[in-house]
N, C-alpha and C positions, 0 to 999 in steps of 0.2 A: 691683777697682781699675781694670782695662783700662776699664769700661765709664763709671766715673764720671770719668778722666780724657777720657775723648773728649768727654765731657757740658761739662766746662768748656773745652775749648778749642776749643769750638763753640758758647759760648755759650749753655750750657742749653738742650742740643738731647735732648728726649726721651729715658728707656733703654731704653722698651718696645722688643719685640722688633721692631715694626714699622719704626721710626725707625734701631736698629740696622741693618735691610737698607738701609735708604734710603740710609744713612753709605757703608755697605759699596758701594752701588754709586756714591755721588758718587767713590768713591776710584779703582776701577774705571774709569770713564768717564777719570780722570786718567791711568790706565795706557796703556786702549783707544785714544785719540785718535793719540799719538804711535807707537803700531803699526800704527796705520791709516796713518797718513803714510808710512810705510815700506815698507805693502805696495801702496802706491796708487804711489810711487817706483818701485817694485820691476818694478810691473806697466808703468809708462811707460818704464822701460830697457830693459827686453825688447820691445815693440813696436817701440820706437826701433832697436835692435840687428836687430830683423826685418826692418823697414823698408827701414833701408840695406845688409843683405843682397840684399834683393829687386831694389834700386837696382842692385845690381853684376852681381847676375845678368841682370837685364834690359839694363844695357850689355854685358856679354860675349857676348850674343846681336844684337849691332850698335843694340839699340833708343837711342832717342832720351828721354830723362826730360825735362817742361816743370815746373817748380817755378812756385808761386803769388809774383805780383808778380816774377818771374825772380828771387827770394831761393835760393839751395844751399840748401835746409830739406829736412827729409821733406815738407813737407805738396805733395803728387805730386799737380798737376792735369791731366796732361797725359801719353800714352805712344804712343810710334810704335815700330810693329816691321815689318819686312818682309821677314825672312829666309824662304824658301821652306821650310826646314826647321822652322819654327817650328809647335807643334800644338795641338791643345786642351789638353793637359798641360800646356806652358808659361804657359796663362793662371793660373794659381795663385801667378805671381809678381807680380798686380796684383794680390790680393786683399788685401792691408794698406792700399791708398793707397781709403779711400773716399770724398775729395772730389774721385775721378775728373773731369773735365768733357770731356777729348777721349781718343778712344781710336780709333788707326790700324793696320790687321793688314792692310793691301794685300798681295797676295799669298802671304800666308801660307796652312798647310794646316789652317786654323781649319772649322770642320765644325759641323753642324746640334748637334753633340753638347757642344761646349766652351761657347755660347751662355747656359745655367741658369747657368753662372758668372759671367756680366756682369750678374746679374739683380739685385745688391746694388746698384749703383752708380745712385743716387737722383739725383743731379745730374749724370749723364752728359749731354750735350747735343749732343757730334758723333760720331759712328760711322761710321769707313771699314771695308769689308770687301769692297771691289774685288777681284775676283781668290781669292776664297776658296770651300770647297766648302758653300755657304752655300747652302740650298732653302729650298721652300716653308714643308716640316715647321719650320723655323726660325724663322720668323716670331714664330711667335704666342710662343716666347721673350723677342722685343724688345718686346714691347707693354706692359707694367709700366714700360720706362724715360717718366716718365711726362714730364720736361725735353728729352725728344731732339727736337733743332730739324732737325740736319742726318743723314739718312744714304745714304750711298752704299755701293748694291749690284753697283756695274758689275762683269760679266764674271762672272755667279754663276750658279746652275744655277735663279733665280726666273724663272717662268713668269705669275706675277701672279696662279694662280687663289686662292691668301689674301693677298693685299693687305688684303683688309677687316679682318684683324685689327688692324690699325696702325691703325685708326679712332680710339682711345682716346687714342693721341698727339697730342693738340689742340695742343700746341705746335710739333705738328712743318710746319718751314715749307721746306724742301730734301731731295729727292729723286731720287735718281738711278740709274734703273734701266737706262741703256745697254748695250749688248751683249750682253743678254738674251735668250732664250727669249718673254721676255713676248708674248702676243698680245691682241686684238681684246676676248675673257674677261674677259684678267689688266686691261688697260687700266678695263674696267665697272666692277672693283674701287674704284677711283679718286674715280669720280663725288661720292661725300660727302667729299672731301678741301678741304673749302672751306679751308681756310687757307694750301695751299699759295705759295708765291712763284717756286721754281723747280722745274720739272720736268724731267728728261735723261730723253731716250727713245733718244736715238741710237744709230743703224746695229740698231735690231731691226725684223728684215725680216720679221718674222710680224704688225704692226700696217699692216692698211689703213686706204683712207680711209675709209670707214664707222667703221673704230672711233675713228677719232680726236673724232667726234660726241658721244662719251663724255664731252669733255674742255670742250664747250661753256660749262660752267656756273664751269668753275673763273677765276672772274675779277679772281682777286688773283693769278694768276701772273704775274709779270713778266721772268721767262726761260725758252723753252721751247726744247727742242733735239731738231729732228726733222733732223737730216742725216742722207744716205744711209740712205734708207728708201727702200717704195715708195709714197711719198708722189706726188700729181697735183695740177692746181689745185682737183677737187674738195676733198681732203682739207683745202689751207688755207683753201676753204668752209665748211668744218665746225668751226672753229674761229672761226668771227665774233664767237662770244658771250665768245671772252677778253678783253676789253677792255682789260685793263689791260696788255699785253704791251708791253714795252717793248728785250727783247731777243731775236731768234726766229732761227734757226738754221736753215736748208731748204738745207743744200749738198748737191748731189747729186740735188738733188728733181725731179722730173717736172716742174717748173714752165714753164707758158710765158709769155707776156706775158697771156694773154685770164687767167689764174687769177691776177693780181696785185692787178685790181682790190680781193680784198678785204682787201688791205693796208688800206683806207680805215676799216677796221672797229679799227685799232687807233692812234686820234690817240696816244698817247702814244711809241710805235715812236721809239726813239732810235738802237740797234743794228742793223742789218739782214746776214745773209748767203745770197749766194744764189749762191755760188759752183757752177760746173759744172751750171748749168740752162740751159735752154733760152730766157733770156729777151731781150730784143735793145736796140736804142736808145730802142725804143718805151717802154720799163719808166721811163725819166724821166716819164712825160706821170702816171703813179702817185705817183711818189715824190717830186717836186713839191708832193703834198700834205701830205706826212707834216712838219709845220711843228717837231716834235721832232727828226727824223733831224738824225745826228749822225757816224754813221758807217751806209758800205754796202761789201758787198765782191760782183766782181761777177768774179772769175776763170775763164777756159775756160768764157764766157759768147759772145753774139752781139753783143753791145754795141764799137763801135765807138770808139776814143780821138775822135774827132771828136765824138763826141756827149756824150762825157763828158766832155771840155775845154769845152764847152757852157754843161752844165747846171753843173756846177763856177766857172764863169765869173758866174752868177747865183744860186749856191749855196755862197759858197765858205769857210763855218764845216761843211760836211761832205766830211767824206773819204773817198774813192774811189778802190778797191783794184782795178785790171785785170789786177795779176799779180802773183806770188807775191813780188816784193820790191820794186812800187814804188807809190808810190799818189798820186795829184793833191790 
């Protein structure tokens, strides 16, 4: 009776036994859907519930959460932490947010070893880890982030001799390896970085001018930062072939006026600083040409206000900095 009632109110649907299974799972599939709904719910409350746990513990550790389009949502693109206490352990509170895109740990005691944990994070694109115990062995960690445009390694224990694993990161266009160990070596690593735009070198006192010869080829840089090194005028010889430089940093530099000439190597030069060199009135008869500058700064220079109310007087869309708080 069961089997011939189901036949009519299906419209003479087979009794065979084959057609019976088939009934039996159309029925089935009416059960399964709406407990699928439940536990697909089920599974998105508890994410959710993780989520914004992870949200409170990462503020009660001072950090900073950026939400997409600045909407209070979970969807977490953004994480700044910088408490000194802060360690490879603690990164396990970013592991729910993975359309990561900035992630900041300045100073923190993040290490070669917490690293494999940021190796999810597909669309990561800026990485600060200034100030952290972050080497060589670390490297080739970051090299899978395959979006990373910007990272800064200032103040870390990188010496540059594996740089070349970062080679895979073709998107990566910002650089910063100031106050570093890196030397003359680490620099060579560099050399296939063609896509570069900004590079920080500064105050690493292990790169000469020889090595900076390294860096001839890279000529989509357009910010390069060699202050307080022991840079000469040979050194910013050896960089003639960055053409495209538009903002260059030489505070501190060995510079004298005879090594300025090959300022002329870089027409696009809109930034200039050359504070604390050796250069004197004569350095106008250079900078004169530079038809882009826009700004120079020329403090605990030899340059005299006479010569700079001068050239200022026939140059006066650029601005010219003789000390520390006033500029012509």
């Amino acid at each position: 009776m069961h089997a011939t009632r189901l036949a009519y109110n299906k419209k003479k649907i087979n009794r065979d036994l084959k057609n019976e299974v088939g009934l039996m799972n159309i029925t089935r599939k009416k059960l399964w859907i709406p407990g699928l709904l439940v536990l697909l719910l089920g599974v998105l409350a508890f994410v959710m519930l993780t989520g914004k746990s992870d949200i409170e513990r990462i503020r009660s550790l001072g950090g900073v959460i950026e939400f997409k389009d600045l909407n209070p949502s979970l969807q977490v693109v953004g994480v700044f932490l910088a408490e000194k206490e802060i360690g490879d352990d603690d990164l396990r509170y970013i592991q729910n947010f993975p359309e990561l895109q900035m992630l900041k740990l300045p100073g923190t005691a993040i290490s070669d070893a917490g690293l494999p944990m940021l190796q999810k994070f597909s669309e990561l694109n800026e990485l600060v880890l200034n100030g952290t115990r972050i080497s060589d062995d670390g490297l080739e960690r970051l090299a899978s982030l395959s979006n990373l445009s910007k990272l800064r390694l200032q103040r870390t224990k990188i010496t540059g001799q594996k740089l070349s694993v970062l080679e895979p990161l073709k998107k990566l266009k910002e650089l910063d390896i100031s106050f570093t160990p890196v030397n003359d070596a680490g620099l060579a690593q560099l050399r296939n970085f063609k896509q570069l735009e900004v590079l920080l070198l500064n105050s690493n006192k292990n790169i000469t001018d020889e090595g900076l010869s390294n860096l001839a080829g890279l000529n989509k840089v357009r910010m390069l930062g060699l202050s307080d090194m022991n840079i000469s005028d040979q050194g910013l010889a050896n960089i003639r072939g960055m053409s495209g430089l538009k903002i260059l940093f030489l505070n501190s530099a060995r510079l004298t006026d005879s090594g300025l000439d090959a300022l002329r190597s870089f027409p696009d030069m809109e930034i200039l600083y050359l504070n604390r060199t050796k250069v004197s009135d004569k350095c106008f008869t250079v900078l004169q040409d530079l038809k882009r500058l826009k700004w120079i700064e020329l403090v605990e220079t030899r340059v005299t206000e006479e010569a700079a109310a001068k050239f200022y007087a026939s140059h006066p869309h650029i601005h010219i900095q003789l000390d520390e708080g006033r500029g012509d």
